[in-house]
N, C-alpha and C positions, 0 to 999 in steps of 0.2 A: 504493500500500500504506500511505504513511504515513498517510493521511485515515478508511482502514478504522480503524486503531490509534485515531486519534482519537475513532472514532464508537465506539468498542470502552471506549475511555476513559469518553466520557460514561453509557454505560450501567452502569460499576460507581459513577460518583461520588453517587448516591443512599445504597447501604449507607456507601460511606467518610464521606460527609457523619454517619452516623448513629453511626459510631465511631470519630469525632474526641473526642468529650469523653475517653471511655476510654483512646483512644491518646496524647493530652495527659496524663492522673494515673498513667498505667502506665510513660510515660517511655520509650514502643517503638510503633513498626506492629505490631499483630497479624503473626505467620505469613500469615493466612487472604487478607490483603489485600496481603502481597508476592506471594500465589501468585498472583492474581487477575491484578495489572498484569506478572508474568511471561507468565500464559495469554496475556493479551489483547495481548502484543508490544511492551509497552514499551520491555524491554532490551536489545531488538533493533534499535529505529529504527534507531540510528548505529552498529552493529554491520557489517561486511564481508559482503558477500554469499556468498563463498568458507565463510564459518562459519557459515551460515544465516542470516544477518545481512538487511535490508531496505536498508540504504543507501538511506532514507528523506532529504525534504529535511529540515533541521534545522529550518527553518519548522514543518511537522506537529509534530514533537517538541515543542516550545516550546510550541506550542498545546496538546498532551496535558498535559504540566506543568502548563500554568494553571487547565487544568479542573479536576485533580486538585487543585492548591493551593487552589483555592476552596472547595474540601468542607474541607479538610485540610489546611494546610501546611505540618506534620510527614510525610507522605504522599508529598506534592507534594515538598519537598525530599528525600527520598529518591527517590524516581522520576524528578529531575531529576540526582542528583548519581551515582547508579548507575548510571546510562543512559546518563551522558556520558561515562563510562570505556571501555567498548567502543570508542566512537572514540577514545579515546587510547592505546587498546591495541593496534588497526590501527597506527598510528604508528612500534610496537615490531617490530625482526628477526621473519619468519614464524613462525619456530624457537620464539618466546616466545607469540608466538599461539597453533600448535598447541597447546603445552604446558598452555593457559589450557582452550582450547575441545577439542581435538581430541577428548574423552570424551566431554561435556558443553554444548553449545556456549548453554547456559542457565546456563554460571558465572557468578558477579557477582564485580565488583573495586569494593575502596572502596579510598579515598586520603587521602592528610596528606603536602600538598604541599610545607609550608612547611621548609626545607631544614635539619632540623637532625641528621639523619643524618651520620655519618664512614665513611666510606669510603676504604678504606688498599689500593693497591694488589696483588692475591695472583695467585698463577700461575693462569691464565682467568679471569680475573675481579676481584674486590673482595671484602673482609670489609668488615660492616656492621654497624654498632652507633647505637643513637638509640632517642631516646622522644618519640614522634607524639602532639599532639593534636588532637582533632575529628574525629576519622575516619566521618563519620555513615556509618551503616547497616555498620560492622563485621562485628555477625554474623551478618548475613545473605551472607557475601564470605567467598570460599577464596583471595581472592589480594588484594595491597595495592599502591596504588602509594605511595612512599615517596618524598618530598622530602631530598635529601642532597648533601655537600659531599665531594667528592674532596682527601683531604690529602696532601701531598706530603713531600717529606722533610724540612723545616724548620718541618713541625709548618701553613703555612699553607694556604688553600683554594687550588686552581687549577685547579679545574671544578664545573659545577653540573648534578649527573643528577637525574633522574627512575630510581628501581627499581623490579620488578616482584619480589616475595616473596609467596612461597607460605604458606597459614595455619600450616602445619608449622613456620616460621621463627619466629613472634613469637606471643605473647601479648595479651590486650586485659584492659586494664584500667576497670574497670563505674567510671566515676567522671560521669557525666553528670548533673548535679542544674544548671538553669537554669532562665531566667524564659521563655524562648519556644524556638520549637523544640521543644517536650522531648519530642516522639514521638521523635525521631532517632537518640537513642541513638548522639549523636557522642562514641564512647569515645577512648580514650587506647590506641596500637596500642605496645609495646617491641620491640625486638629486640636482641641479643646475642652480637655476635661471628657472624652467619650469613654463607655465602661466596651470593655475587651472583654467577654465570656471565655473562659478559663481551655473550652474548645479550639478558640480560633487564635493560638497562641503554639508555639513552637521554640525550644531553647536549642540555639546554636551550637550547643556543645553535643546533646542526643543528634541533631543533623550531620555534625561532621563527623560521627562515632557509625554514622548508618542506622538509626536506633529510630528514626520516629516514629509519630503514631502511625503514618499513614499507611508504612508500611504493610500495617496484620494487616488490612482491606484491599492493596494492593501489591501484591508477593511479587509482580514480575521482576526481571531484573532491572531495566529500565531503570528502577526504583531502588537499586543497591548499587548505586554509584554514583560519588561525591558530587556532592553541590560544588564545590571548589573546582570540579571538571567540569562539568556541566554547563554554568553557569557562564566563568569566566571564559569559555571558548564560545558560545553565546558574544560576548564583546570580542572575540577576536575576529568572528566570521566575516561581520559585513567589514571590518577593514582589509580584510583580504580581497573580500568582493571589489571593492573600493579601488584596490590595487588593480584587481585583474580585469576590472571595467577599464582603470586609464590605461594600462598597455593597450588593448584592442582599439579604443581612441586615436593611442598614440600612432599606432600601425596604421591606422585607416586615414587617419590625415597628414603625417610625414612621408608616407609613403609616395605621394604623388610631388613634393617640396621640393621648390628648386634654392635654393640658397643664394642669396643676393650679397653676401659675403663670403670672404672665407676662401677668395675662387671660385665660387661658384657653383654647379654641379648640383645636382640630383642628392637629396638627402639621404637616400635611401643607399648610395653608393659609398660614401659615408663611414668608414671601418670603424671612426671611435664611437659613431650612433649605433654601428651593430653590435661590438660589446657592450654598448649598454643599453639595448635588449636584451641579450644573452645576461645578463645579472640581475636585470630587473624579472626575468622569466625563471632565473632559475632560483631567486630568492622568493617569490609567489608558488615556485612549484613545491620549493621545500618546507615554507611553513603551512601548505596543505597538506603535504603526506605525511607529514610528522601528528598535525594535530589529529587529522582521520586516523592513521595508526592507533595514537593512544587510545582515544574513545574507544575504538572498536577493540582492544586488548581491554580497557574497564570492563566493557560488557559482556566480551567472551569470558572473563573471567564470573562478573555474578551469574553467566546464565549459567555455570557450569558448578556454582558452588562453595567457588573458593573465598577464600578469603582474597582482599585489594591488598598488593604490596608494598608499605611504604615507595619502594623505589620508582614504583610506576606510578604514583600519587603524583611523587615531587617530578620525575620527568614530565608529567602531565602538563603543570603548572610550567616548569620550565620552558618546555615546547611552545605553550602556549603564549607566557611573554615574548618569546622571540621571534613568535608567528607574528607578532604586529609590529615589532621591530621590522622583522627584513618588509613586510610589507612595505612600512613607512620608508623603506628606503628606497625599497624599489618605485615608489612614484616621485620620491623626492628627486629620485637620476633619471628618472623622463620628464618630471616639470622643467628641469634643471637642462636640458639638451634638446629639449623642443621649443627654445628660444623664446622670442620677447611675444610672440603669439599666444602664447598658453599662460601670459599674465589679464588677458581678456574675461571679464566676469562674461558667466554664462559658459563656458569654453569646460566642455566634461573633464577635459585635465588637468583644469586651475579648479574645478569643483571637487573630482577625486582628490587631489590634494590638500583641499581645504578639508575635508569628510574625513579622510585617513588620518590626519593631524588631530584632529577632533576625537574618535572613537581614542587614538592611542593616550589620553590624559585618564581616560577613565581610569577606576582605582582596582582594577581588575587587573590592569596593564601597567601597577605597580614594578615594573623590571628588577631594580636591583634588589628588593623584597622578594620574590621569588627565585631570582638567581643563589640569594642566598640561602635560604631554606634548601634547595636542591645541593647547595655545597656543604651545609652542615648534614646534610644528611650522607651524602660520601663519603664524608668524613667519618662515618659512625656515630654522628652528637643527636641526639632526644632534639627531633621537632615540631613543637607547639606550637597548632598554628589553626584554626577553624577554615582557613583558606587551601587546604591542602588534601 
């Protein structure tokens, strides 16, 4: 099923390719093209099968992402970061699942992970108070998940959840004006004193341990492999996308270039242009089969039983920061060689490049945090870490 979605994908990435410029100056996805990749089963891949869900491999997924980031990587990062909520929503008590799907099982959840929510202990549950930002594709989502600190009676933190809140609960504030990304419309989510029921609530620690609830309800394997994998290759995807959109750009418009400097001559004859395509191709080719590797070694591994091995955890991660690395690079040496033309707004090469600059700040794509983690861990040193 997930390769249908994929071949489903490529067939809408023609129009998205054509309302990329518009969805970059309007600062949103059209409606027309979230309805599209809902038809065609995006939000579904990593969805539970029990909710109409595909329990697709995440391979497929990742590869729908890329297609899509290559027309659009405003698109593409919505499509990757709305899609991967469903599996984190399997994650969560049944109880919060039905709640999400049971009407609708076509709801979306966006997220603002990063933990600056309070959370004061109340009878069932918790009161919640915080102000979220980055929440891409808010409002196209009737539910949030919420990054937050559990405070205890001495005013300090003593646990780190993930919450599941309802649109009813919070407000979004329209505050999204940046240099890439800017279809996203990654707003700013509040909330205010709203009670959290003791259900729709998950501690980061049972997540990275593979332990939540959602698991007894749903046993596939899908569902026994790290958030920290998951997730984070989720942000790396549409930047690769994003990569491997400006190379085909790059090919299809230098390719006919005569150069009015330089001597002159055909760009395309050009030896230090062809090695760098050959670097820009083969740094998009490597941080793709690295990250599909890994994933697909996570899964072959829960579906079979075993336990995940630290080592392939931290490769995981590793891989994965360096996947938007060579990405980043590889459009930085095609903006960079395809001259004072691709400094043009509107120009898919000055926009991939603005896009792929953008997805790599995210805090997923923390580098030298993960390089190191991976190095202590070869080393033999104990590493604590819920991102891993």
């Amino acid at each position: 099923m997930g390769n249908t979605v994929v071949e489903a994908v490529r067939g809408l990435v023609p129009a998205i390719a054509d309302r990329a410029q518009d969805t970059d100056t309007a600062g949103r996805v059209p409606d027309k093209t979230v309805r599209e990749l809902i038809d065609a089963g995006v939000f579904r891949m990593l969805q539970p099968r029990r909710h109409g869900g595909l329990e697709a491999d995440p391979v497929d997924f990742y590869a729908a992402v890329r297609a899509v980031s290559a027309a659009c990587c405003s698109t593409g990062w919505l499509a990757s970061v709305l899609g991967v909520h469903p599996w984190h929503l399997a994650l969560f008590s049944g109880q919060a699942q039905d709640e999400v799907w049971g009407s609708d099982p076509d709801t979306l959840l966006s997220s603002a992970y990063a933990p600056v929510g309070r959370l004061t202990p109340a009878d069932g549950g918790y009161e919640l108070t915080g102000h979220w930002s980055f929440s891409s594709g808010c409002e196209y989502a009737r539910w949030a998940l919420l990054g937050a600190l559990v405070v205890g009676d001495q005013g300090r933190p003593v646990d780190f959840m993930t919450v599941l809140v309802p649109r009813t609960d919070y407000r979004i504030e329209q505050v999204w004006d940046v240099v890439g990304l800017r279809g996203t419309a990654s707003n700013d989510i509040v909330v205010d004193k709203a009670f959290v029921p003791a259900h729709r609530v998950i501690r980061n620690y049972e997540q990275a341990q593979l332990s939540g609830p959602g698991q007894q309800v749903n046993p596939g394997p899908l569902y026994r492999i790290p958030f920290a994998a998951v997730f984070t290759t989720a942000v790396t995807a549409p930047v690769l996308g994003a990569a491997a959109g400006g190379y085909e750009s790059y090919l299809s418009v230098m390719n006919e270039r005569v150069r009015l400097s330089l001597g002159g001559g055909r760009f395309a004859e050009d030896p230090y242009a062809q090695v760098a395509i050959a670097r820009a191709a083969s740094d998009i080719d490597a941080a793709i089969l690295q990250t599909d590797r890994n994933i697909a070694e996570l899964l072959a591994h829960a579906s079979d039983g075993r336990d995940l091995p630290m080592e392939l955890r931290l490769r995981t991660r590793r891989d994965q920061v360096r996947g938007t690395e060579r990405a980043v690079a590889a459009i930085d040496l095609l903006f960079k060689t395809a001259g004072g033309n691709s400094l043009r707004r509107g120009n898919p090469i000055e926009r991939a490049w603005r896009d792929a600059h953008a997805g790599s700040v995210h805090v997923a794509n923390d580098t030298e945090r993960a390089l190191a983690m991976y190095g202590r861990g070869a080393f033999g040193l104990t590493v604590e870490d819920n991102l891993v």
